[in-house]
N, C-alpha and C positions, 0 to 999 in steps of 0.2 A: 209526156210524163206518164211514167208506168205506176201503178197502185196497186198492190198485192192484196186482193180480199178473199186470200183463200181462205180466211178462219170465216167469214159469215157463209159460204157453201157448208163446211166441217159442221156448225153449229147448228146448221138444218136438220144434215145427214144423222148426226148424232141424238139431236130430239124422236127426229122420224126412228131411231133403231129401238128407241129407247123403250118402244111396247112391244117389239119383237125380241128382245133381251129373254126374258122370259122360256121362249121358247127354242132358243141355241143352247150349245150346250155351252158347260162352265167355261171352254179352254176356248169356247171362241165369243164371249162374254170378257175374259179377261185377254184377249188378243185386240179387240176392238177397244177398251179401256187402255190399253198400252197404247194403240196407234192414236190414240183422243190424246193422249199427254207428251206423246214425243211430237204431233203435229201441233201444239201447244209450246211449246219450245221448251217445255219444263223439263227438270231431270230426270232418269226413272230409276227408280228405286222403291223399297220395301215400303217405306214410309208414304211414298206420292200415290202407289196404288195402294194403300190403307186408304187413305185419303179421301182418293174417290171412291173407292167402295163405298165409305160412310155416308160421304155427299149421294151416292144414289141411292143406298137405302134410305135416307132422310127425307129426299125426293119423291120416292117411290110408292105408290097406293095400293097397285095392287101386289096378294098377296104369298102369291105363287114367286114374283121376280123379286119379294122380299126375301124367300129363303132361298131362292138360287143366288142373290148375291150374298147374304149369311154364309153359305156354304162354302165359298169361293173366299170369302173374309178368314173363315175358318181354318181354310187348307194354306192359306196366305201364311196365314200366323202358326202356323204350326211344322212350317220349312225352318 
């Protein structure tokens, strides 16, 4: 019998990036949020990356990856 656990590798990989966020730039911050939602099986769209933008700034302590994902929210909402 086969068991597909690819989302608990995903969910590692995604914690561990989650302090180097910060330090990529916006388009590859919001490239890695896309590939986290379509390996998720969810939709993508305008609405699902709002979504998790919020969920990581709500997440989020420090406060340099708080304005880089501000910024990225910013430029979201303003397409």
């Amino acid at each position: 019998m086969c068991t597909n656990n690819a989302a608990d590798p995903q969910k590692t990989i995604s914690e561990h990036q989650a302090g180097n966020r910060a330090e990529m730039s916006e388009e590859e911050v919001l490239g890695k949020l896309v590939a986290e939602i379509l390996s998720a099986g969810k939709t993508l769209s305008r609405k699902t990356l709002c979504f998790e933008l919020l969920k990581q700034l709500d997440v989020c302590e420090d406060a340099s990856a708080k304005q880089h994902y501000a910024n990225i929210f910013r430029k979201l909402l303003a397409c």
